[in-house]
C-alpha positions as CSV (number, residue, x, y, z in Angstrom):
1,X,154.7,293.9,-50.6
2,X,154.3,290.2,-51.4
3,X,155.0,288.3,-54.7
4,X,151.4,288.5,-55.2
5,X,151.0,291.9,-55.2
6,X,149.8,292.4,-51.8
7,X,150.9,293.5,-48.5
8,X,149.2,292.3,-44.9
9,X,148.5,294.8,-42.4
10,X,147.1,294.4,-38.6
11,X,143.6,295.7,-37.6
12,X,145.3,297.9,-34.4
13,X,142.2,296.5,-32.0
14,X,142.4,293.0,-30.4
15,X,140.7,290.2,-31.5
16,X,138.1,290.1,-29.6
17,X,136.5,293.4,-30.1
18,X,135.2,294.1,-33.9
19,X,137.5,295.6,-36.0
20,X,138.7,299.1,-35.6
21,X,137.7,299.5,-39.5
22,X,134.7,298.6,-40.5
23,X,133.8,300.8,-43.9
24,X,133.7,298.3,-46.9
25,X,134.7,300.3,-49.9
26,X,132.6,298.2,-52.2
27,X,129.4,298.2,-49.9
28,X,127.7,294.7,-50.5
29,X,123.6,294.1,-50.5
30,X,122.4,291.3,-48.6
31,X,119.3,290.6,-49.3
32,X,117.2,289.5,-46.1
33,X,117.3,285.6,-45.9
34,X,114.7,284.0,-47.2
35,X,113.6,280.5,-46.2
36,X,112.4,278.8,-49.2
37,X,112.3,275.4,-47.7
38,X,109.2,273.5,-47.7
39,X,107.9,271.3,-44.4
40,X,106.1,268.1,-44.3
41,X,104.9,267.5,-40.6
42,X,102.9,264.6,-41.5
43,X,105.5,262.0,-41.9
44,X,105.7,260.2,-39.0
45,X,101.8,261.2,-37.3
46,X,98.9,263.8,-38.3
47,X,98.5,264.5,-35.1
48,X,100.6,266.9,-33.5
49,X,101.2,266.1,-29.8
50,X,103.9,265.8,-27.5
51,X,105.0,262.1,-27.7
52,X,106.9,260.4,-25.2
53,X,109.3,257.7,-26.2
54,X,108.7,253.9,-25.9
55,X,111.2,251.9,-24.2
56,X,114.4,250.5,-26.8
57,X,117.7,249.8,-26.4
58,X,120.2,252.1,-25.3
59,X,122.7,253.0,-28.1
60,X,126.0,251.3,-27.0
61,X,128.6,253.3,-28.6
62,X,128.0,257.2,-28.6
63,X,130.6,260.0,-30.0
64,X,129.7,263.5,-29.5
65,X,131.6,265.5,-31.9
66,X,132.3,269.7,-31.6
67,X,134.8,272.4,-32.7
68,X,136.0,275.7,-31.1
69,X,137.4,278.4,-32.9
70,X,139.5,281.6,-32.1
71,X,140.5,284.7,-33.8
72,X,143.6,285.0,-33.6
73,X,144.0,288.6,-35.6
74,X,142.3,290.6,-37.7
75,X,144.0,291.4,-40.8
76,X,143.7,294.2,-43.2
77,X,145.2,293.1,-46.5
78,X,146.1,295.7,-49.0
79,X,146.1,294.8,-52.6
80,X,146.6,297.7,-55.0
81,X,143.9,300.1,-54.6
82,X,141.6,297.6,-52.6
83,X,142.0,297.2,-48.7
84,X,140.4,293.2,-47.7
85,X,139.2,292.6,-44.9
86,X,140.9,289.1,-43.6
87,X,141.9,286.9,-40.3
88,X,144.2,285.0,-38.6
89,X,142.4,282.0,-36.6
90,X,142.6,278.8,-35.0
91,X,140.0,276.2,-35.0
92,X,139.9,272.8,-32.7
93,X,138.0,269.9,-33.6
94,X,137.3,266.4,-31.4
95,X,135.2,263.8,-30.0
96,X,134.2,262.7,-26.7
97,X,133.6,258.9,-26.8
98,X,130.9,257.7,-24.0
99,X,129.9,254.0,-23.3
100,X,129.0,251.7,-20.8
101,X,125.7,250.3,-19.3
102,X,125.4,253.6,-17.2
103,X,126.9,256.3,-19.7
104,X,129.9,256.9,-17.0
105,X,132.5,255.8,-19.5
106,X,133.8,259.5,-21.3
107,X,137.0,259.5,-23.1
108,X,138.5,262.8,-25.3
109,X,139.7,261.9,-28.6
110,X,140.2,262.8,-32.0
111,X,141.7,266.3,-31.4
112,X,142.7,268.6,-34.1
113,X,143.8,271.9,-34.5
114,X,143.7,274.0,-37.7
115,X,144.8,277.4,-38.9
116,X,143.6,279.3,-41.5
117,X,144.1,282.8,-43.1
118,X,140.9,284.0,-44.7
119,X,140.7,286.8,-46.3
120,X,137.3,288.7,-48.6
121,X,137.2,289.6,-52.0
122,X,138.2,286.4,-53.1
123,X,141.7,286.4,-52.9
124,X,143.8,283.5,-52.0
125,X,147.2,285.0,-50.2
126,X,149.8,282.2,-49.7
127,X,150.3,280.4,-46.7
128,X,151.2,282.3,-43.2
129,X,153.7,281.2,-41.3
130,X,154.9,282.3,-37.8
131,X,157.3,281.0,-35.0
132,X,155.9,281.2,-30.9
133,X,158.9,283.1,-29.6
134,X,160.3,281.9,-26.2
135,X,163.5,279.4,-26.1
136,X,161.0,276.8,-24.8
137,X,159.3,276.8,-27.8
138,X,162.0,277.8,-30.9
139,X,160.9,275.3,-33.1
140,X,157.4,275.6,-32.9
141,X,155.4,276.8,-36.0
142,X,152.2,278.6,-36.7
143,X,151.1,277.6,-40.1
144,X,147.4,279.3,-41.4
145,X,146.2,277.8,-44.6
146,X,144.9,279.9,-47.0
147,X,141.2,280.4,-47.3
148,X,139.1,282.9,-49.6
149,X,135.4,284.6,-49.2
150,X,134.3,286.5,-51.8
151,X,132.2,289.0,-49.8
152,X,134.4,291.5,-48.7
153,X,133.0,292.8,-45.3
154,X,134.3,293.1,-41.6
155,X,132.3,289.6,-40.9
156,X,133.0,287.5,-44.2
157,X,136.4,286.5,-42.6
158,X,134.5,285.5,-39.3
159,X,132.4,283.4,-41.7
160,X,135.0,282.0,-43.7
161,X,136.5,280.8,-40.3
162,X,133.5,279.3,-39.0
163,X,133.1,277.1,-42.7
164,X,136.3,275.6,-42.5
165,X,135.6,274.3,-38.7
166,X,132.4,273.5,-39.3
167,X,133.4,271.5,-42.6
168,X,136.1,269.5,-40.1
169,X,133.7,268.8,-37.5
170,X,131.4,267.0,-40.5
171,X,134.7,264.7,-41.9
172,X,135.3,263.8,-38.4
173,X,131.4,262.9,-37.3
174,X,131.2,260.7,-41.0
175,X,134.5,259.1,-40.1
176,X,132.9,257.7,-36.3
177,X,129.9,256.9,-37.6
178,X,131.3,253.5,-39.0
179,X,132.4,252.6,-35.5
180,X,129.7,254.2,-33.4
181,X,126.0,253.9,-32.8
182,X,124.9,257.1,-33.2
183,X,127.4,260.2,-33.4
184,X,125.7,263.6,-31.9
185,X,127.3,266.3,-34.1
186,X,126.7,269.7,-32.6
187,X,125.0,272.0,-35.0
188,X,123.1,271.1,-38.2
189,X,124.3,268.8,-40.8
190,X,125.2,271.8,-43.1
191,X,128.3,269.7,-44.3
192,X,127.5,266.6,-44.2
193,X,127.3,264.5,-47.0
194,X,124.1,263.0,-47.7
195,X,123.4,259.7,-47.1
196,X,122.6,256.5,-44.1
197,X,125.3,257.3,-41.7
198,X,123.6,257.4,-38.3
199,X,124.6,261.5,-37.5
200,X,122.7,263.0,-35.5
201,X,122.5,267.1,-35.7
202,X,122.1,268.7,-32.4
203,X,121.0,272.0,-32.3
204,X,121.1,274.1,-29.3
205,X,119.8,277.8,-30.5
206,X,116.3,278.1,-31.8
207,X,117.2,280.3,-34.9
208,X,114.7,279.3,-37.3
209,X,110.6,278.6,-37.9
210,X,109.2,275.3,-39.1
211,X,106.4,275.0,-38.1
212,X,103.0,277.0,-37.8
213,X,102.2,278.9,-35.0
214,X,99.5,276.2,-34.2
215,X,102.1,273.2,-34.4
216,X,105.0,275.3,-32.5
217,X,102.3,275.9,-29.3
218,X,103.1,272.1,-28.4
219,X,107.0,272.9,-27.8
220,X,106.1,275.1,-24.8
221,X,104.1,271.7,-23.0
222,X,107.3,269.3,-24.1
223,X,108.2,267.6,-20.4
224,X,111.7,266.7,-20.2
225,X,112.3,263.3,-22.2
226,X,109.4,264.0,-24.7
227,X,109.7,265.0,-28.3
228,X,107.2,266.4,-31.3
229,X,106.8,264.0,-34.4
230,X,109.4,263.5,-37.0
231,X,108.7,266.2,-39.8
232,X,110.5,266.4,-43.3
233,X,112.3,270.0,-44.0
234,X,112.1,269.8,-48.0
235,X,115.1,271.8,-48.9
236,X,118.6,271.5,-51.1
237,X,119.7,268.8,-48.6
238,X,116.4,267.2,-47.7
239,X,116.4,266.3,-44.1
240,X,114.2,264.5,-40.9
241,X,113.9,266.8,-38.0
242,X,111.9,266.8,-34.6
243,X,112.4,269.3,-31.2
244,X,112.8,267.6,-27.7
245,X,113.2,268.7,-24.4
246,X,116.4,267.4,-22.4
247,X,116.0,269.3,-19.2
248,X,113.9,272.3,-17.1
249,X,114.7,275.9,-16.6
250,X,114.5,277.8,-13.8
251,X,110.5,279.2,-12.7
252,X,111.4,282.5,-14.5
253,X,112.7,280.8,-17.3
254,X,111.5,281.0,-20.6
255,X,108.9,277.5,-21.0
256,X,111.3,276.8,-24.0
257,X,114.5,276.6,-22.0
258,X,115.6,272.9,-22.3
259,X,114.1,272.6,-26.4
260,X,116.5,271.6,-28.7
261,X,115.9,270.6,-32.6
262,X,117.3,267.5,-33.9
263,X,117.9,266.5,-37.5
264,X,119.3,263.6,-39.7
265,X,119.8,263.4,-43.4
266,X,116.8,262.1,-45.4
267,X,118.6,259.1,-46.5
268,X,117.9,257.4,-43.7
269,X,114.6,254.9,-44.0
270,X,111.9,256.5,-42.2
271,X,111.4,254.0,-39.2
272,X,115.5,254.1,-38.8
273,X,114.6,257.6,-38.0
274,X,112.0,257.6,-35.6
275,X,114.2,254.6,-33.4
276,X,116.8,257.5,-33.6
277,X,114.2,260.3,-32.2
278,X,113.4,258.4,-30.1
279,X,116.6,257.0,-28.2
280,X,117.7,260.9,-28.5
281,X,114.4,261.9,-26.2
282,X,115.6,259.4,-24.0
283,X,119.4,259.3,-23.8
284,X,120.4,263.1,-24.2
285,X,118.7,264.6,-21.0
286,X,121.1,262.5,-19.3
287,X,123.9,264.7,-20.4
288,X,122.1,267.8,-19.9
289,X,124.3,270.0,-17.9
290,X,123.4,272.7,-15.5
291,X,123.8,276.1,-14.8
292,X,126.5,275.7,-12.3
293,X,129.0,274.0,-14.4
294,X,128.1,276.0,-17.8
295,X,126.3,279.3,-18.7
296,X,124.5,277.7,-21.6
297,X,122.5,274.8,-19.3
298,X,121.0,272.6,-20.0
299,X,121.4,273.0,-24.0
300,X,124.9,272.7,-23.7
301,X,125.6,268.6,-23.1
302,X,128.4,267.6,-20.3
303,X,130.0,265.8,-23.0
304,X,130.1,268.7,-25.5
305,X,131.5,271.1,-22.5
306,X,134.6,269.2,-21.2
307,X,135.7,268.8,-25.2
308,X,135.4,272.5,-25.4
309,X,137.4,273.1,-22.5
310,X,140.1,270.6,-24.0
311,X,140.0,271.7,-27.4
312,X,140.1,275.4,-25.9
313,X,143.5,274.4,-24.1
314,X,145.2,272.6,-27.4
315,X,144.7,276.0,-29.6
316,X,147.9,277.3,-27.4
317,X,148.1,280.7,-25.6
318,X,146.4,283.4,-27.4
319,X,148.7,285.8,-26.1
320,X,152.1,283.7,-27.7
321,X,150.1,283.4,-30.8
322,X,149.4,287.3,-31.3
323,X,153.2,287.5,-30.5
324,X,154.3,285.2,-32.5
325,X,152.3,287.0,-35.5
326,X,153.1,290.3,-35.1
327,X,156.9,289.6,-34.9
328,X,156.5,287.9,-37.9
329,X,155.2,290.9,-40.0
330,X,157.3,292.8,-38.3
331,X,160.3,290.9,-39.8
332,X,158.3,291.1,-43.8
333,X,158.1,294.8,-42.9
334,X,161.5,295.4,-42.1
């Protein structure tokens, strides 16, 4: 048991399956998400139609930013007569830099890793510290930052995870944007703080409805390099949105493989916007990749793909990492 009155326990499954508990004692309502926000599509044209970019000039200085995360272990924290549900994970977070007349210039930078030990219910256990074993690496320490959720449910700590990366990717997109042209931050701009900077969200899943059945007809005739009109999604953080298509599916495809939604913040001046759509419809399907180099082709950009793979590497060996945890409460427990 710990100063603070708690003890941490393993989950006995591995990370990557769900948890081999999964009965919250306090069973928590979520009421079905509503969306509340509140869409004008008439900001840019009245007529919806697929529009196809006019020639500009190329953005010079590109960053696309994107994080990976892992779970490490699932925890089950006991505190008194309540049993948390909680994690161990690693998140990575980094840039690829492209430039030159031809887009061939791509360099990885800005690579970070960060650990955190979420846990539900809201409480905030102290730090977690662990040693990789191995003589190689004596020396080398695991440190997981502290992180609380107040839900307390199998996925809260999954959540909690996915915040605090998320959260990094949007310091590290505002921090390029002063340097850069236009910074592609994969995901929407959830955590970004509102304002000019020139951060583009890119998002590759179709999750969400914005438009009426009538206006979403035109996203199955997008060609490759077109876009729909700018429309304003009216919500706590006000924001400019339009879809695009950066590259064709196969003939048994869905007709919306290849559609992606783009957003920026609202504080950008409308016609900064639409030069932005438009340099996006005709600068991203360059980077589209395909399905021989990644599962998720085309929505899945060359640039985004390689940093993956990179920031994938710099987490460390998930098998050292479990090691290095477990010997670590097995010490506290001895």
């Amino acid at each position: 048991m710990s100063p603070g009155g708690y003890a941490i326990r393993l989950d006995p499954f591995a990370a990557e399956y769900d948890g081999a508990i999964q009965v919250a004692e306090a069973r928590v309502q979520c009421p079905a998400v509503v969306d509340t926000a509140v869409v004008d599509t008439a900001v840019e044209t009245p007529e919806w139609a697929p529009i196809t970019p006019v020639e500009g000039t190329a953005p010079g200085h590109i960053f696309f930013v994107d994080g990976v995360r892992r779970i490490e272990h699932r925890l089950l924290v006991e505190e008194g007569a309540r049993t948390l549900f909680g994690l161990l994970g690693s998140f990575g977070v980094g840039a690829t830099a492209v430039s030159g007349e031809r887009r061939r210039h791509a360099r990885i930078g800005h690579e970070e890793v960060g650990r955190v030990a979420v846990v539900g219910g809201g409480l905030k256990v102290a730090p977690f510290r662990a040693e990789v074993p191995g003589a190689a690496r004596r020396g080398t320490l695991l440190a997981f930052e502290p992180e609380a959720v107040p839900e307390n449910t199998p996925i809260a700590p999954v959540d909690g995870l996915q915040k605090a990366m998320r959260r990094r990717e949007a310091q590290l997109a505002e921090a390029l944007s002063v340097e850069a042209d236009v910074v592609y931050l994969d995901g929407p701009l959830t955590y970004l703080t509102p304002g000019d900077a020139p951060v583009v969200g890119f998002v590759k899943r179709l999750q969400r409805e914005y438009l009426s059945a009538a206006q979403a007809a035109i996203l199955r005739r997008l060609a490759t390099g077109e876009r729909t009109p700018v429309f304003l999604i009216k919500d706590a953080e006000p924001r400019y949105s339009w879809y695009q298509k950066i590259g064709g599916g196969r003939p048994i495809d869905s007709a919306l493989t290849g559609v992606v939604r783009l957003e920026v913040s609202a504080g950008l001046a409308l016609g900064r916007v639409r030069e932005l759509a438009d340099a996006s419809a005709r600068l991203i399907p360059r980077f589209a990749s395909d399905p021989a180099h990644d599962p998720r082709a085309p929505q899945n950009l060359f640039p985004i793909g390689g940093l993956e793979t990179r920031l994938r590497r710099l987490l460390g060996d998930a098998v050292l990492v479990r090691r290095a945890i477990e010997s670590q409460l097995q010490r506290e427990v001895a």
